[in-house]
PQR file with spaces between the fields and no chain letter, atoms N, CA, C, O and H, PARSE charges and radii, in Angstrom:
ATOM       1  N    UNK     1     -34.451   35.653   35.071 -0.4000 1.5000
ATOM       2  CA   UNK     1     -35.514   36.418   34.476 -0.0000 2.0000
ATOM       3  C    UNK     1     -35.552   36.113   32.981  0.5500 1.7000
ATOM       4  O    UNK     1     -34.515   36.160   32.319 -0.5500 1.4000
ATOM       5  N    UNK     2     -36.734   35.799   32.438 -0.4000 1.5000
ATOM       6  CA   UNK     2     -37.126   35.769   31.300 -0.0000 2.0000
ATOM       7  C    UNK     2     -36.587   37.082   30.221  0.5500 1.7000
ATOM       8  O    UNK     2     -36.808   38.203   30.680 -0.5500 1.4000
ATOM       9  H    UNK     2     -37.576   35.760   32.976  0.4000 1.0000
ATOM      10  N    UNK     3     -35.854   37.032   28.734 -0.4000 1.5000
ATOM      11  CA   UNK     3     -35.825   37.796   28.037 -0.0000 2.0000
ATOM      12  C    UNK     3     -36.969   38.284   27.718  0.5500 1.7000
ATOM      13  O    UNK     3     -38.034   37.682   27.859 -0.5500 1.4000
ATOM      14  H    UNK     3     -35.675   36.122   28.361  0.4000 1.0000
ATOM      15  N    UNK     4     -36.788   39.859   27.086 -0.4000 1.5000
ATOM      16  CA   UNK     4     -37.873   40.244   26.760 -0.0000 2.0000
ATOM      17  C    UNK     4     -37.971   42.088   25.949  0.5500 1.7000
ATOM      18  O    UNK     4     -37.248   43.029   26.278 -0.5500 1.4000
ATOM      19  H    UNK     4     -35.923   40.348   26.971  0.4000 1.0000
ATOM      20  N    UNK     5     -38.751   42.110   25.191 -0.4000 1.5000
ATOM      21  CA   UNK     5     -38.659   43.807   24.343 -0.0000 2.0000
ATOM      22  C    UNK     5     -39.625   44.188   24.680  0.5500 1.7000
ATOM      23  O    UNK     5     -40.711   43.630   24.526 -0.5500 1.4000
ATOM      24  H    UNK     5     -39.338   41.346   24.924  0.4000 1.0000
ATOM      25  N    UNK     6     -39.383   45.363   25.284 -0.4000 1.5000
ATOM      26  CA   UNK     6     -40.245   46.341   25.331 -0.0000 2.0000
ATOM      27  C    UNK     6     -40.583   47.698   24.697  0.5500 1.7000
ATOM      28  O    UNK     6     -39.947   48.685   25.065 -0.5500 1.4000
ATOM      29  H    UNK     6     -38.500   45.816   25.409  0.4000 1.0000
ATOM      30  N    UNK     7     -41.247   47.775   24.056 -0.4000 1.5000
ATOM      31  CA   UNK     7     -41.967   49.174   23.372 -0.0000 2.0000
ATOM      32  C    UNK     7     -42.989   49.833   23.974  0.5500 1.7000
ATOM      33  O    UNK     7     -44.124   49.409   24.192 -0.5500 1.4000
ATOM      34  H    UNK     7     -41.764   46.973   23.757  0.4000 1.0000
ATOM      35  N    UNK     8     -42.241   51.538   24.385 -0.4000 1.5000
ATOM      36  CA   UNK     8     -43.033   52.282   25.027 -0.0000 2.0000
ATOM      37  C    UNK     8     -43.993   53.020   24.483  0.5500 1.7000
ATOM      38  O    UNK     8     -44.007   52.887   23.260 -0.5500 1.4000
ATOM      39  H    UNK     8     -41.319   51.882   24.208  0.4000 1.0000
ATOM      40  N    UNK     9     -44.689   53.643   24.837 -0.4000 1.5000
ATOM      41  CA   UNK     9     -45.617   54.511   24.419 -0.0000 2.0000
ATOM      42  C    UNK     9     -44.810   55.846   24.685  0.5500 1.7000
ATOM      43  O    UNK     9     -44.225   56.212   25.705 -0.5500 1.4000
ATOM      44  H    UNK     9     -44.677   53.751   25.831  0.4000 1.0000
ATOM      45  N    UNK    10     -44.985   56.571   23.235 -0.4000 1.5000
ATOM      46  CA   UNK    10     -43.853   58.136   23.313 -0.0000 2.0000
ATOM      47  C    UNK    10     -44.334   58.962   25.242  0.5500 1.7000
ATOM      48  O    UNK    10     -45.419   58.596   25.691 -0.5500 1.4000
ATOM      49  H    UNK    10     -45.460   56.274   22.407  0.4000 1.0000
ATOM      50  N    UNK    11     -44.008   59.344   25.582 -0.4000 1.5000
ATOM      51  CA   UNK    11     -44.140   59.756   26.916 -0.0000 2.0000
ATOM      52  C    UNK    11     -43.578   61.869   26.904  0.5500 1.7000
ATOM      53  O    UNK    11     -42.673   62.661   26.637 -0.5500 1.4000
ATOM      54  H    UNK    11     -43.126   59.642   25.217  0.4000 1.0000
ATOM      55  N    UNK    12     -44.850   61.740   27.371 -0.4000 1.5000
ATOM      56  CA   UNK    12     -44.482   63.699   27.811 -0.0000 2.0000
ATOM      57  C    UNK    12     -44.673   63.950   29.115  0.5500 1.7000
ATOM      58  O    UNK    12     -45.810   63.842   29.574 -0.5500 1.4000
ATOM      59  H    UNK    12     -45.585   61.097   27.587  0.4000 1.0000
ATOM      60  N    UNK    13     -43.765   64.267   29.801 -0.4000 1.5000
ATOM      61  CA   UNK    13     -43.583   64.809   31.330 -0.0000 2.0000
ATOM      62  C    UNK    13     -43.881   66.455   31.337  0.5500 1.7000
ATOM      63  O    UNK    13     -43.388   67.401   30.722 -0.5500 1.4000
ATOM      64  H    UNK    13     -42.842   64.355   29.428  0.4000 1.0000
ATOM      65  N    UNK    14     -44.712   66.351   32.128 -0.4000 1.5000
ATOM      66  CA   UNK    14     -45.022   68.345   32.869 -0.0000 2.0000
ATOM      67  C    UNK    14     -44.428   67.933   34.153  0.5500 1.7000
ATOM      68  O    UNK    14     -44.563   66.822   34.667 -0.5500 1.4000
ATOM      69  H    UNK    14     -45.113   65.582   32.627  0.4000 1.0000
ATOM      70  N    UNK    15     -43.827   68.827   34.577 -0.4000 1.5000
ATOM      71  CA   UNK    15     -42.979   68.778   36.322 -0.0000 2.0000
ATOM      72  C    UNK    15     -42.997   70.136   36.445  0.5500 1.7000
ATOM      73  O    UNK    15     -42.893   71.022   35.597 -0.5500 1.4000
ATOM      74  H    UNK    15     -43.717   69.729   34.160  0.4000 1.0000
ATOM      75  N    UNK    16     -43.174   70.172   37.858 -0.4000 1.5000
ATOM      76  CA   UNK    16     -42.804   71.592   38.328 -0.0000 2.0000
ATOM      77  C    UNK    16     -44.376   72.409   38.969  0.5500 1.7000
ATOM      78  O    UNK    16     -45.560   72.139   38.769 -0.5500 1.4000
ATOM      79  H    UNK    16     -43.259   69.452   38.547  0.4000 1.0000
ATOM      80  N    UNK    17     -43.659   73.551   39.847 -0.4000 1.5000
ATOM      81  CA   UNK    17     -44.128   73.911   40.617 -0.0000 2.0000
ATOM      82  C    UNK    17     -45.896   74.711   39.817  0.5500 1.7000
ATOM      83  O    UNK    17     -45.779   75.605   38.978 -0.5500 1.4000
ATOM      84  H    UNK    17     -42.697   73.770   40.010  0.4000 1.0000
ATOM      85  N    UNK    18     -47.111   74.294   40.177 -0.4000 1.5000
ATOM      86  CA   UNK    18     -48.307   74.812   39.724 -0.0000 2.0000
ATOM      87  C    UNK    18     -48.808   74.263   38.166  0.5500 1.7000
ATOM      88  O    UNK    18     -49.558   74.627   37.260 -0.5500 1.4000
ATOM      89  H    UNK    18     -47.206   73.568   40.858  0.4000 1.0000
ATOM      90  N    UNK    19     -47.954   73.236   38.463 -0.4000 1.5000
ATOM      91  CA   UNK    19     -48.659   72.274   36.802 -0.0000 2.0000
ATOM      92  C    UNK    19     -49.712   72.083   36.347  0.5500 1.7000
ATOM      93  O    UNK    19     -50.143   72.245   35.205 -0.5500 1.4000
ATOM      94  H    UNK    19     -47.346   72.941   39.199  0.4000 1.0000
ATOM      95  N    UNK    20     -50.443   71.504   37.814 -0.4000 1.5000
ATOM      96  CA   UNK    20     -51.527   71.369   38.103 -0.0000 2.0000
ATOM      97  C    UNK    20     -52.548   71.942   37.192  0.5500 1.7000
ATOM      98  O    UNK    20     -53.494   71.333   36.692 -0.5500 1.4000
ATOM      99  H    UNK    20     -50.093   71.373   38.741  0.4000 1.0000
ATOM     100  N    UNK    21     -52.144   73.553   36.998 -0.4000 1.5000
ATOM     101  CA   UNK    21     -53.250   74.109   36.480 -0.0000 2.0000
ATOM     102  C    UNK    21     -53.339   74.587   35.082  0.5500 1.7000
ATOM     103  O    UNK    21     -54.025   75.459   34.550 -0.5500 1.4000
ATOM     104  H    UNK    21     -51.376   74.047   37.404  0.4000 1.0000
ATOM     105  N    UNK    22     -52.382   73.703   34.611 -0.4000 1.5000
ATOM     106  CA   UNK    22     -52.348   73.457   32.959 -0.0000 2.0000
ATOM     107  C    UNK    22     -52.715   71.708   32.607  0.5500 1.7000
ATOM     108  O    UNK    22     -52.181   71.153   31.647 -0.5500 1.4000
ATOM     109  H    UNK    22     -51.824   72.994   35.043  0.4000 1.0000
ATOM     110  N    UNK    23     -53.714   70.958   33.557 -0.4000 1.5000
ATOM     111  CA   UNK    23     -54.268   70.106   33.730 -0.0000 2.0000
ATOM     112  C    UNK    23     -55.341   70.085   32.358  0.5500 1.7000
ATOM     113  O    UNK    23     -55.163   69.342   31.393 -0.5500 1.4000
ATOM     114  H    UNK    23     -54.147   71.410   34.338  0.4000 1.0000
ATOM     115  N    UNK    24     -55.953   70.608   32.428 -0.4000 1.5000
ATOM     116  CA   UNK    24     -57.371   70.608   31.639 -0.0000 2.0000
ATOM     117  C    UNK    24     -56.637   71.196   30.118  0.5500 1.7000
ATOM     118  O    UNK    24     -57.160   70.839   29.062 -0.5500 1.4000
ATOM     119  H    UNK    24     -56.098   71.212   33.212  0.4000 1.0000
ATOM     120  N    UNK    25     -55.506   72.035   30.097 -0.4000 1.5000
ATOM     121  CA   UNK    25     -55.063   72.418   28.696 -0.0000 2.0000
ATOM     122  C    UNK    25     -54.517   70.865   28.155  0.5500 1.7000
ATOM     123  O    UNK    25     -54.964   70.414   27.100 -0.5500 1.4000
ATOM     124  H    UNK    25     -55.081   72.325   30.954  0.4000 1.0000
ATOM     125  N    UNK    26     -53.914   70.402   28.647 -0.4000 1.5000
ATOM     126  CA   UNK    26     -53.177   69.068   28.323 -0.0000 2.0000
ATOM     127  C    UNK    26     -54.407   67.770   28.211  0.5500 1.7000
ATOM     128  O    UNK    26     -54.397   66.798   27.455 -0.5500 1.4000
ATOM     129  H    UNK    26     -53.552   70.769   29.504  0.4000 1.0000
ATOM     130  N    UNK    27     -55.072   68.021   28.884 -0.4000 1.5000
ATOM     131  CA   UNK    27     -56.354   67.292   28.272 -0.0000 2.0000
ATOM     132  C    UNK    27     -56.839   67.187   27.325  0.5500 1.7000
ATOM     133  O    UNK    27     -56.893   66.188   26.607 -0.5500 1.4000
ATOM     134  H    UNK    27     -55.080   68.810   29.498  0.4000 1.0000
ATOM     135  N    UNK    28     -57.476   68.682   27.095 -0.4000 1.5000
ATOM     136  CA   UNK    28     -58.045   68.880   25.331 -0.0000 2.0000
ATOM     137  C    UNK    28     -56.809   68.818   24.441  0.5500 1.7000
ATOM     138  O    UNK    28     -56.994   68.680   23.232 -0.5500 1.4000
ATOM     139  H    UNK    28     -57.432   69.493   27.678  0.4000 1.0000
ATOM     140  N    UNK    29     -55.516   68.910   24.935 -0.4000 1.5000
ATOM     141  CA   UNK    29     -54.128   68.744   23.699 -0.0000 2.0000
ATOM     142  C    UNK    29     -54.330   67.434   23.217  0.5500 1.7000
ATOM     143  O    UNK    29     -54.134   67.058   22.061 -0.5500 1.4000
ATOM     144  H    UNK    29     -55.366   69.022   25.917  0.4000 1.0000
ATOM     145  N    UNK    30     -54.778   66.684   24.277 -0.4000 1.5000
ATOM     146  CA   UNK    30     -54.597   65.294   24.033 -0.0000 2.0000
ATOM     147  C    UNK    30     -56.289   64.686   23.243  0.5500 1.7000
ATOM     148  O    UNK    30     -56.518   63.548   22.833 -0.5500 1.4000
ATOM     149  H    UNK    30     -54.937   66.989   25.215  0.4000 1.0000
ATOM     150  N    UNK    31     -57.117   65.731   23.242 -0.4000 1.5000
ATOM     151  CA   UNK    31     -57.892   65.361   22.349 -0.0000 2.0000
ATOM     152  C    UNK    31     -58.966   64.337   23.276  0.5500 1.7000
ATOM     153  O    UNK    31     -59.585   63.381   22.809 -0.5500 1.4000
ATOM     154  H    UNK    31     -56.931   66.656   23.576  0.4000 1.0000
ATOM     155  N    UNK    32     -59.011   64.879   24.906 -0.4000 1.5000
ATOM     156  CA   UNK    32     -59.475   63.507   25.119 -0.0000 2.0000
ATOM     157  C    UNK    32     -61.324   64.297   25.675  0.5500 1.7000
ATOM     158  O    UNK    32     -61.507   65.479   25.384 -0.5500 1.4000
ATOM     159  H    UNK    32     -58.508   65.655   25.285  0.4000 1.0000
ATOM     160  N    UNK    33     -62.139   63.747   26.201 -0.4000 1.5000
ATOM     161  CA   UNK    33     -63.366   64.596   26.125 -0.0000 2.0000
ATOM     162  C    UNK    33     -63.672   64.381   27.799  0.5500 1.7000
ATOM     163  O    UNK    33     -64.471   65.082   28.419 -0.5500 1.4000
ATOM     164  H    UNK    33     -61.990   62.786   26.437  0.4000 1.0000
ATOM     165  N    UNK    34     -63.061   63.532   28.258 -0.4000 1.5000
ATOM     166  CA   UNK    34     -63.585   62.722   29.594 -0.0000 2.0000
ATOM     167  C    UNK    34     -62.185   62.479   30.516  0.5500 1.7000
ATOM     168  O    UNK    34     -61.265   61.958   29.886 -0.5500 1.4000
ATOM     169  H    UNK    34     -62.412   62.962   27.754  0.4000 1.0000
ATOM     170  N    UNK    35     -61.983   62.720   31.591 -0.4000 1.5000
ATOM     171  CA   UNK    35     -61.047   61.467   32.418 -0.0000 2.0000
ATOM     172  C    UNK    35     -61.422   60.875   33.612  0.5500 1.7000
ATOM     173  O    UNK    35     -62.474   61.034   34.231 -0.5500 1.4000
ATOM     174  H    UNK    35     -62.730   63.143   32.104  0.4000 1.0000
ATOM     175  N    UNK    36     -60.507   60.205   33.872 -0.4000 1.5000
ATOM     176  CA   UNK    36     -60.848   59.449   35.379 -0.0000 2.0000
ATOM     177  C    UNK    36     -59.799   60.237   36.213  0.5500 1.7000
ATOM     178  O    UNK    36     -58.717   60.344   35.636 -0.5500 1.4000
ATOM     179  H    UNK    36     -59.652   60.075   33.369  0.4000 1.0000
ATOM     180  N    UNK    37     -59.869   60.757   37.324 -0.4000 1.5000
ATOM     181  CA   UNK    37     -58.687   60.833   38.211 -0.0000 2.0000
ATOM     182  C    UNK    37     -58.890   59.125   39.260  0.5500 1.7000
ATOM     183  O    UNK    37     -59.859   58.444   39.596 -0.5500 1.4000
ATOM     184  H    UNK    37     -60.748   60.670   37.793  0.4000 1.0000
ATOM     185  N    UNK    38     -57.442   59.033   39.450 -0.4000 1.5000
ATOM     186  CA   UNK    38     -57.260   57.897   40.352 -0.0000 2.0000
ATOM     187  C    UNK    38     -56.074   58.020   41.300  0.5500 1.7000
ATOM     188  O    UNK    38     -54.983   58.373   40.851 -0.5500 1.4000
ATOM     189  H    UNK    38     -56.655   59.586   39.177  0.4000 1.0000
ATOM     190  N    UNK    39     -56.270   57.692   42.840 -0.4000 1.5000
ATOM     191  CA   UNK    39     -55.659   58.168   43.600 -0.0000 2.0000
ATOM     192  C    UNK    39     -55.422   56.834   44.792  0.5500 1.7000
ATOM     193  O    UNK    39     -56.254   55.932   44.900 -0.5500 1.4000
ATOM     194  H    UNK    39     -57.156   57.406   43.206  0.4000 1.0000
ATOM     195  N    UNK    40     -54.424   56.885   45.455 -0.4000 1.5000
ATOM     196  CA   UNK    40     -54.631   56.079   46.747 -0.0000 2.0000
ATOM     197  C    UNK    40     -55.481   56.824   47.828  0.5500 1.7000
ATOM     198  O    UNK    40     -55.981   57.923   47.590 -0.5500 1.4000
ATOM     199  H    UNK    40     -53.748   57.617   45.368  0.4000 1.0000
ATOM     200  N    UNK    41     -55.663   56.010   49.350 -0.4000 1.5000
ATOM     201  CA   UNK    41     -56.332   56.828   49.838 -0.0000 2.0000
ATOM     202  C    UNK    41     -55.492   58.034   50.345  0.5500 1.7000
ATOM     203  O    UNK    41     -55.907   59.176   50.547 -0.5500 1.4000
ATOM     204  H    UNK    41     -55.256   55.117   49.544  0.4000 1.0000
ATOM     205  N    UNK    42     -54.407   57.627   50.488 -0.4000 1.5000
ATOM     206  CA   UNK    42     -53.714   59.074   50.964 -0.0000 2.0000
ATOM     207  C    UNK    42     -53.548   59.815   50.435  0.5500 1.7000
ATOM     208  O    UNK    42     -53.166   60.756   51.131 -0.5500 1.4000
ATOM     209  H    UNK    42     -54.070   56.700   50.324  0.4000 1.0000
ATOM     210  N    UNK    43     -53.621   60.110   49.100 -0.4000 1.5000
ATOM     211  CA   UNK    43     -53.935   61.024   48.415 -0.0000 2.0000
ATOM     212  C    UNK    43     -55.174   61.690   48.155  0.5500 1.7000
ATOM     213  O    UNK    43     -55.084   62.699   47.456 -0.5500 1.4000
ATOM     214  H    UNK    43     -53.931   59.346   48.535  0.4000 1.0000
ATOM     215  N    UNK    44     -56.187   61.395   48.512 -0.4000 1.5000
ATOM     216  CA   UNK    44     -57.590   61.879   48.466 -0.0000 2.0000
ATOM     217  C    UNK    44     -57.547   63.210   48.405  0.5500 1.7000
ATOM     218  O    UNK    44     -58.310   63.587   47.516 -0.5500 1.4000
ATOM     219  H    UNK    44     -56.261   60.575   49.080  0.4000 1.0000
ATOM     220  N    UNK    45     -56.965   64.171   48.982 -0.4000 1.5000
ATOM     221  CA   UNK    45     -57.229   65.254   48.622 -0.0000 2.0000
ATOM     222  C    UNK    45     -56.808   65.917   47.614  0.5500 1.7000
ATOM     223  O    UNK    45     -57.431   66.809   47.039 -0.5500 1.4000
ATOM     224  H    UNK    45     -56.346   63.865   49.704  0.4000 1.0000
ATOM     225  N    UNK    46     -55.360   65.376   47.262 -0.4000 1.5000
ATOM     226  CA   UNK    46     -55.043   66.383   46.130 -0.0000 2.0000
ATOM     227  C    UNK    46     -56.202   65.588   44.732  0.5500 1.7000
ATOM     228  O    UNK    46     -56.775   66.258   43.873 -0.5500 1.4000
ATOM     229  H    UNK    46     -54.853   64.651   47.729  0.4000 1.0000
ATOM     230  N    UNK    47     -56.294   63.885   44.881 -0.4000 1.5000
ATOM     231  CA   UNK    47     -57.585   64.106   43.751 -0.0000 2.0000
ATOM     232  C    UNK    47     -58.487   64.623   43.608  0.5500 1.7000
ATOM     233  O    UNK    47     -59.104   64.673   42.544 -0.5500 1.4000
ATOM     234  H    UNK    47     -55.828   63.341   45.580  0.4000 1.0000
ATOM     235  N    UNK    48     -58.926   65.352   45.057 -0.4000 1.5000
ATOM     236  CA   UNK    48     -60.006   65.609   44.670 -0.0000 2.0000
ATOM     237  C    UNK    48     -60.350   66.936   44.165  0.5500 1.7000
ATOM     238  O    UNK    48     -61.406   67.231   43.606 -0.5500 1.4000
ATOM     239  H    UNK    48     -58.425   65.312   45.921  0.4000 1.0000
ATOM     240  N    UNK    49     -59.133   67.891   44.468 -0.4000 1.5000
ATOM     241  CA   UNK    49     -58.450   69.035   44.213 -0.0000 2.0000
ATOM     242  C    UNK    49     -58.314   68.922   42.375  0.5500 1.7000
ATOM     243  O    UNK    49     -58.641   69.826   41.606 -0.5500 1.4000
ATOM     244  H    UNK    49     -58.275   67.651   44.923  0.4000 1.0000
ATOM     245  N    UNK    50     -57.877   67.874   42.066 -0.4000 1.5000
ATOM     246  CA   UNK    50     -57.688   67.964   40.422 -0.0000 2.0000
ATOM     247  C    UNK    50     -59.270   67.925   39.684  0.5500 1.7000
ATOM     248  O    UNK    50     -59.774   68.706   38.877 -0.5500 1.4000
ATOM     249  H    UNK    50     -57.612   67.140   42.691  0.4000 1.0000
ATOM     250  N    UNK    51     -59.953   66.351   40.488 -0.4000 1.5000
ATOM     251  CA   UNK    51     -61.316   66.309   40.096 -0.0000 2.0000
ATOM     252  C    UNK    51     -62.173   67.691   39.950  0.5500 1.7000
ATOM     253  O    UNK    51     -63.187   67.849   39.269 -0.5500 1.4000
ATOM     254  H    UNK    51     -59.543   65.717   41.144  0.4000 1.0000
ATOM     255  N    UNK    52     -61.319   68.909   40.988 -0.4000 1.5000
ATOM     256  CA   UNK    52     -62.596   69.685   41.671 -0.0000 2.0000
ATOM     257  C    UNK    52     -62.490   70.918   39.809  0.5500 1.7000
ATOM     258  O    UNK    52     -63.335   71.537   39.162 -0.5500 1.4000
ATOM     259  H    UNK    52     -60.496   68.780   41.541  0.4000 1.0000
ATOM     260  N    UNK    53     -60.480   70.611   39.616 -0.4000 1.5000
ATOM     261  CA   UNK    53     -59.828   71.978   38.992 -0.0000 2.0000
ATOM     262  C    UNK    53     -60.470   71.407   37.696  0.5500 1.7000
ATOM     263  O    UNK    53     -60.999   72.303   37.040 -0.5500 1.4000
ATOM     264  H    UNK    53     -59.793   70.108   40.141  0.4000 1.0000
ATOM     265  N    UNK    54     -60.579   70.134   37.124 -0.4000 1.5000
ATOM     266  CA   UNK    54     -61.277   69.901   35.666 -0.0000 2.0000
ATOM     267  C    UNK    54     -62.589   69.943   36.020  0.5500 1.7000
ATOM     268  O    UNK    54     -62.947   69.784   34.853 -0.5500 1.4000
ATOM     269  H    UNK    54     -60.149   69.406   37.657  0.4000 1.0000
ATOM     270  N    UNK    55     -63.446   70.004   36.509 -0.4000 1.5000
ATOM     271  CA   UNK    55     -65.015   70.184   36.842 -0.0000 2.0000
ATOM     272  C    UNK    55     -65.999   69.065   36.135  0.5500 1.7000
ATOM     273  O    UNK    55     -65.700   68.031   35.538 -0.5500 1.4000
ATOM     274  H    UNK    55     -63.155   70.134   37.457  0.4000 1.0000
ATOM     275  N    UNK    56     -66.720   69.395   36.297 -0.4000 1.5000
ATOM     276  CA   UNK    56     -67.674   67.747   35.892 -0.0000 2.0000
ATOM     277  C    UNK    56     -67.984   67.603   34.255  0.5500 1.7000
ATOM     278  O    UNK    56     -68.587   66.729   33.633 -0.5500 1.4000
ATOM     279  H    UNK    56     -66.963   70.235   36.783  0.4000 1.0000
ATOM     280  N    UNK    57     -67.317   68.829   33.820 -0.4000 1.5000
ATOM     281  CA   UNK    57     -67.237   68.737   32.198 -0.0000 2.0000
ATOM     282  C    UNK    57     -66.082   67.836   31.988  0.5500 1.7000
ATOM     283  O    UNK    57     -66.360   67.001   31.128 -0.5500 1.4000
ATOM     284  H    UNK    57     -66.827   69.540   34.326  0.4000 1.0000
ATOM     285  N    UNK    58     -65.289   67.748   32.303 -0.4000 1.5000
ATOM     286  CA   UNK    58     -63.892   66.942   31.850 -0.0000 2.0000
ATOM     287  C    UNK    58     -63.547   66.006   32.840  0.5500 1.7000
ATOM     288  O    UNK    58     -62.768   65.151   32.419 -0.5500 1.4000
ATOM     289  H    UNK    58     -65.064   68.427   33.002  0.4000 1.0000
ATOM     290  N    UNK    59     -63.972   65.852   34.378 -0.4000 1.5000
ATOM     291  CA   UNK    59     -63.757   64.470   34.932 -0.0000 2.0000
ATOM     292  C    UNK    59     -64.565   63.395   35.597  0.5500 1.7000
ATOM     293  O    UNK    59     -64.746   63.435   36.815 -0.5500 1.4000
ATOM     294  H    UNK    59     -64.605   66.546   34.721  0.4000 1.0000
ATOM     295  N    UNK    60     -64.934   62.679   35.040 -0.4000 1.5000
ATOM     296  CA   UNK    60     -65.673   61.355   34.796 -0.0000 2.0000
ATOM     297  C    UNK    60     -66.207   61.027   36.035  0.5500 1.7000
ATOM     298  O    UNK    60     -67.345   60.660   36.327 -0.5500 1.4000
ATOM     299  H    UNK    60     -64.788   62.646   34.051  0.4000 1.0000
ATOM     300  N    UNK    61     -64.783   61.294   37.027 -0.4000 1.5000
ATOM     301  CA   UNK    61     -64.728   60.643   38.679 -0.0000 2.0000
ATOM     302  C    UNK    61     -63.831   60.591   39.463  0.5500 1.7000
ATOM     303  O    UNK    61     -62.884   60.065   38.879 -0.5500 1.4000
ATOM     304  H    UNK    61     -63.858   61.593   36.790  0.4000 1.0000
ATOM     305  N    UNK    62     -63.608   60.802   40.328 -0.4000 1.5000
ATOM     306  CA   UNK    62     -62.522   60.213   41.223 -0.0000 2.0000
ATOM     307  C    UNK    62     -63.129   59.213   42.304  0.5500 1.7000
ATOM     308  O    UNK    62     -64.069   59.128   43.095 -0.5500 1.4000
ATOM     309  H    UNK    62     -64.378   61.229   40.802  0.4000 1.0000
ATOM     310  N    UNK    63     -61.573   58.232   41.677 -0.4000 1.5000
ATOM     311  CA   UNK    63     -61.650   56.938   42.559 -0.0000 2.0000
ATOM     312  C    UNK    63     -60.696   56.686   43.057  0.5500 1.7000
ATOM     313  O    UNK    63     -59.683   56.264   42.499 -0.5500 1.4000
ATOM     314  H    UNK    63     -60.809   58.302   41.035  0.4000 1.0000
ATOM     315  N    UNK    64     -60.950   57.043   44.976 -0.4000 1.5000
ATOM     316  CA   UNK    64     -59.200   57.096   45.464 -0.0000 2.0000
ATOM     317  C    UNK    64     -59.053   55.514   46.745  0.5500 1.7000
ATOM     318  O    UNK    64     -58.963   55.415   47.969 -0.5500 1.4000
ATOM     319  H    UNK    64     -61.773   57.385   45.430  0.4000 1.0000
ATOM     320  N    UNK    65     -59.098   54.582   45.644 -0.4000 1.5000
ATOM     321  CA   UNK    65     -58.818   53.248   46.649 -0.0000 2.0000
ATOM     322  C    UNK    65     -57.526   52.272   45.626  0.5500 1.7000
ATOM     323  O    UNK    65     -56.975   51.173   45.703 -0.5500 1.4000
ATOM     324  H    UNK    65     -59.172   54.662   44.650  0.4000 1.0000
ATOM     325  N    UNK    66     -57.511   53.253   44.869 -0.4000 1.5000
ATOM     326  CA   UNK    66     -55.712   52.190   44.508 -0.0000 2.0000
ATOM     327  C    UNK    66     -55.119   51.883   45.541  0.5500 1.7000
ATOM     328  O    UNK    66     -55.409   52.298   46.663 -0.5500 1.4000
ATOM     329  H    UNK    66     -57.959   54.145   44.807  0.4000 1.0000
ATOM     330  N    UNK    67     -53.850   50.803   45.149 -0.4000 1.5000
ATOM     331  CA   UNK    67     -53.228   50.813   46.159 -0.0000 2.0000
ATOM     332  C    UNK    67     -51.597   50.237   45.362  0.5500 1.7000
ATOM     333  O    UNK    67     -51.521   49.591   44.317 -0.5500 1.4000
ATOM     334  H    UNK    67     -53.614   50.466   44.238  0.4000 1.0000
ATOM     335  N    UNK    68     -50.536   50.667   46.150 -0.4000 1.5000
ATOM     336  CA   UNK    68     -49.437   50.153   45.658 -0.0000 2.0000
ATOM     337  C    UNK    68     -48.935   49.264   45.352  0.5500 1.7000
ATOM     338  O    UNK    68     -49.204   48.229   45.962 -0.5500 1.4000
ATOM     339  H    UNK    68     -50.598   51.192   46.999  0.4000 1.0000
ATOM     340  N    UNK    69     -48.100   49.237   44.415 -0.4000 1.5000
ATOM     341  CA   UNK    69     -47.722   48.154   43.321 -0.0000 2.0000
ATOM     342  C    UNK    69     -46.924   47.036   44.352  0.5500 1.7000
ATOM     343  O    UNK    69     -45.909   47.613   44.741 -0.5500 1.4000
ATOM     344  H    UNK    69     -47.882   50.078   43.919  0.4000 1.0000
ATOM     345  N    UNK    70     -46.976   46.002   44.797 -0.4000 1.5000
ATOM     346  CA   UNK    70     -46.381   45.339   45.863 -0.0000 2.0000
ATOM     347  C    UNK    70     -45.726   44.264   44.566  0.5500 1.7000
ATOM     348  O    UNK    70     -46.205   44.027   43.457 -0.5500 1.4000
ATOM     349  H    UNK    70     -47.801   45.534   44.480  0.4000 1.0000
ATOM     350  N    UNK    71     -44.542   43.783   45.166 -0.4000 1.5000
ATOM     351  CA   UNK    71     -43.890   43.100   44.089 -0.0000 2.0000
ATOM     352  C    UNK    71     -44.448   41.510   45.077  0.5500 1.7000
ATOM     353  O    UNK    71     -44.921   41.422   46.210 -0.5500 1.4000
ATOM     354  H    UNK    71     -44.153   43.975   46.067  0.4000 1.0000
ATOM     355  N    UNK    72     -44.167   40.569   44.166 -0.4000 1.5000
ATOM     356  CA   UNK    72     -44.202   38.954   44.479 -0.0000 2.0000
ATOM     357  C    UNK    72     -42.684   38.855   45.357  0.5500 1.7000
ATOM     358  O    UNK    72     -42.296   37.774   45.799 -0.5500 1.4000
ATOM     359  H    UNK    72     -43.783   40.641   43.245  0.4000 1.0000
């Protein structure tokens, strides 16, 4: 494997039970006006559950056809 540096972007974790619904506070913390939710398909519901909890003022869209990171 190739050497190499990496520099992260500072990172804030929310965990825990009903986070969920400090979703939209952490949004405007972050100053942002818009998001995307993005989901696989098996997840479709809980995106659409987040899409449904920020409302069409704060989410852009949900788009649930990601798919997992498959290595080479």
């Amino acid at each position: 494997m190739d050497s190499f540096i990496f520099k992260g972007l500072p990172t804030r974790v929310i965990f825990g039970r009903g986070k969920l619904a400090v979703l939209g506070e952490e949004v405007e913390r972050l100053g942002l006006t818009r998001v995307a939710v993005l989901t696989t398909p098996q997840q479709r519901a809980t995106g659409q559950e987040i899409a449904g909890q920020l409302g069409p003022a704060l989410c852009a869209g949900h788009l649930d056809t990601a798919t997992m990171h498959t290595p080479l």
